[in-house]
Structures are given as structure tokens and as C-alpha cells.
C-alpha positions in Angstrom: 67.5 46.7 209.9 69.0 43.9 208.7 71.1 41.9 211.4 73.9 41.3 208.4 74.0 45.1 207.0 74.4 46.2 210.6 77.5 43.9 211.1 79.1 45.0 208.1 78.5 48.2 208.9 80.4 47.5 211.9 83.1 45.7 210.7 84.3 48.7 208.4 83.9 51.1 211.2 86.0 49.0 213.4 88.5 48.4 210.9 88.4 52.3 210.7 88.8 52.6 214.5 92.6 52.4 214.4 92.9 53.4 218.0 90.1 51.3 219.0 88.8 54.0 221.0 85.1 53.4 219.7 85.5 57.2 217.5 86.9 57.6 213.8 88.1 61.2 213.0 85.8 63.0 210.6 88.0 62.8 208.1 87.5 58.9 208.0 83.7 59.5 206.8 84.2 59.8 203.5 86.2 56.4 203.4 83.3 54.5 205.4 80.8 55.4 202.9 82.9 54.4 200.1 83.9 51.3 202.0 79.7 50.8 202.1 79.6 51.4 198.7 78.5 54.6 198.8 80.3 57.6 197.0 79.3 60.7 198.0 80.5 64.2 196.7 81.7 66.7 199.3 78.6 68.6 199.8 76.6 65.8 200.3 79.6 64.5 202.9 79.8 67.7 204.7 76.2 67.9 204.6 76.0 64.7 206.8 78.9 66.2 208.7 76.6 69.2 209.7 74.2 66.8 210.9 75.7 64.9 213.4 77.2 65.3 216.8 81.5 65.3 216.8 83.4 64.5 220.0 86.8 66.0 219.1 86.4 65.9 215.9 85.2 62.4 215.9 82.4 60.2 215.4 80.8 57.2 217.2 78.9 54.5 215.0 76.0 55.3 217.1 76.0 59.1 215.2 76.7 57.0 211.8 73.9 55.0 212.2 71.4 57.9 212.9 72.5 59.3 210.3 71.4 56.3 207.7 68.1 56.2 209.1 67.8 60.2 207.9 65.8 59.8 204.8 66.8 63.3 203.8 70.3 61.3 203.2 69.3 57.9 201.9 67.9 59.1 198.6 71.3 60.4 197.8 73.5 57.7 198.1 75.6 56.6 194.8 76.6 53.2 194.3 80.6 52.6 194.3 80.5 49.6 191.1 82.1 46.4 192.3 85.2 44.9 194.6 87.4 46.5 193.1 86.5 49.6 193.6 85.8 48.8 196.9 89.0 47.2 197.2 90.5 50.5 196.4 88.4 52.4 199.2 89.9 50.1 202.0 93.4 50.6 200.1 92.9 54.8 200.0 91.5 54.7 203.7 94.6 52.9 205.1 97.1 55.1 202.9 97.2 58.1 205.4 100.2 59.8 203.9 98.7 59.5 200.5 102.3 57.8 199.0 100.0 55.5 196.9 101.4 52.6 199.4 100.5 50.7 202.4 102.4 48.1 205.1 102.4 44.8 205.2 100.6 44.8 208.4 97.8 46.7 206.6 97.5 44.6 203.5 97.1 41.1 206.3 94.6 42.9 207.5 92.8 43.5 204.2 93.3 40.1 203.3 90.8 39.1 206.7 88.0 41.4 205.3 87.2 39.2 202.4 87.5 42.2 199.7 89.8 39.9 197.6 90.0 36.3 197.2 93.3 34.9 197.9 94.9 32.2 200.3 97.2 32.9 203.2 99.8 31.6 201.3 99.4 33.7 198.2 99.4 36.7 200.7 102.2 35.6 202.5 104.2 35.1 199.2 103.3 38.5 197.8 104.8 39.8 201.0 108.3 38.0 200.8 108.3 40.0 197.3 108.2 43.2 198.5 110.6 45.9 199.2 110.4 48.0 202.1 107.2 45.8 203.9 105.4 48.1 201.4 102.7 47.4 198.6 102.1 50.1 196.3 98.5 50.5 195.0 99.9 49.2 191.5 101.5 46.0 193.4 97.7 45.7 195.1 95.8 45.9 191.9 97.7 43.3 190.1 97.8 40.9 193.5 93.8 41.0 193.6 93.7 40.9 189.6 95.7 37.7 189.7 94.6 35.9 192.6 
């Protein structure tokens, strides 16, 4: 495989890896396909689920990437349509609590991922704006659609 898709493959999963333990909770799937561009319905995600090999609840890359050499599962993968959409994966995956907002810490580290085109400074501006070292997903849209 491709030396590039294998690196961005890793990238995502890292930035998934929030305890850097090498593991992302099965939960985090659905967001890593998205995030890949991929946007799977729930059987075809907890089909993939079924097939691969949890360690409390969690899965290693290595068990990712067996699984997208399964042709069973690569001739039913939908394509996500652009950035934006995928700009809205990474924003859903880091909005655990599902209050349609993230940090500020989170949307720096967006900003490193290259899913939006906009200079330290823009981002650091946007962030002297905010209230509460929050950006809601309204806030985010209108950042990327303006910068």
C-alpha cells in the first residue's frame, strides 16, 4: 500500500489515540472511517466490529489495518464529499460530550492536521474571541468558511 495512505491512516488514528496508549475505544471507529472519508452505516460498522480482535474494548491500528485489506469490507465503503465534511468528522470525534463544542486546545490541534486553511494567527485571533476557551460547531463552520 501506498507509503502516503498508510501515514494518513496513521495520523488520524493517533490523533484518535487521546491517551496515547497505541488503542482507541471502539466507539472511536466510526469517527476514523469518517475522518478517512468513509461513512459507513451501523451494520456495516458493527460488522467490521465483529471482525476484529478488541483489547478492552479497544483497538490497535494493526486490527484497523487488517481489516482494510478484507475485501469483503472494501467494496462497501461510501465516500464522505469534501473538507468540510471532513472537517466536521474531526470536529464530532473530539466533541465527547456531544454539547456541539470543543476546547481551544482541541481546535490548535485541528488547525495542525491541515483540514482547514488558516494561519496561526487567524487561529490564534479566533481564540481571543471566544467565550469560555470553547468553539461551538457554528463558530467552527464560519472560521473554516472564512479563512
Amino acid at each position: 500500500m501506498d507509503e502516503e495512505i498508510i501515514l494518513k491512516k496513521r495520523r488520524i488514528f493517533d490523533f484518535l489515540d487521546t491517551n496515547k496508549i497505541g488503542l482507541i475505544e471502539s466507539e472511536k471507529l466510526k469517527f476514523y472511517y469518517e475522518l478517512m472519508g468513509l461513512n459507513l452505516n451501523e451494520t456495516q460498522l458493527s460488522s467490521r466490529l465483529e471482525s476484529i480482535t478488541l483489547i478492552d474494548g479497544k483497538i490497535s491500528f494493526e486490527e484497523i489495518e487488517k481489516l482494510s485489506s478484507n475485501r469483503r469490507f472494501q467494496c462497501e465503503q461510501i465516500k464522505v464529499s469534501g473538507p468540510i465534511e471532513k472537517a466536521g468528522a474531526f470536529f464530532r470525534a473530539l466533541d465527547t460530550d456531544k454539547n456541539n463544542a470543543i476546547n481551544v486546545n482541541d481546535f490548535r490541534k485541528l488547525s495542525t492536521l491541515g483540514i482547514f486553511r488558516a494561519t496561526q494567527e487567524q487561529i490564534e485571533n479566533k481564540i481571543s474571541t471566544l467565550q469560555d476557551d470553547k468553539i461551538t460547531t457554528a463558530e467552527f463552520y464560519q472560521f473554516i468558511f472564512n479563512n
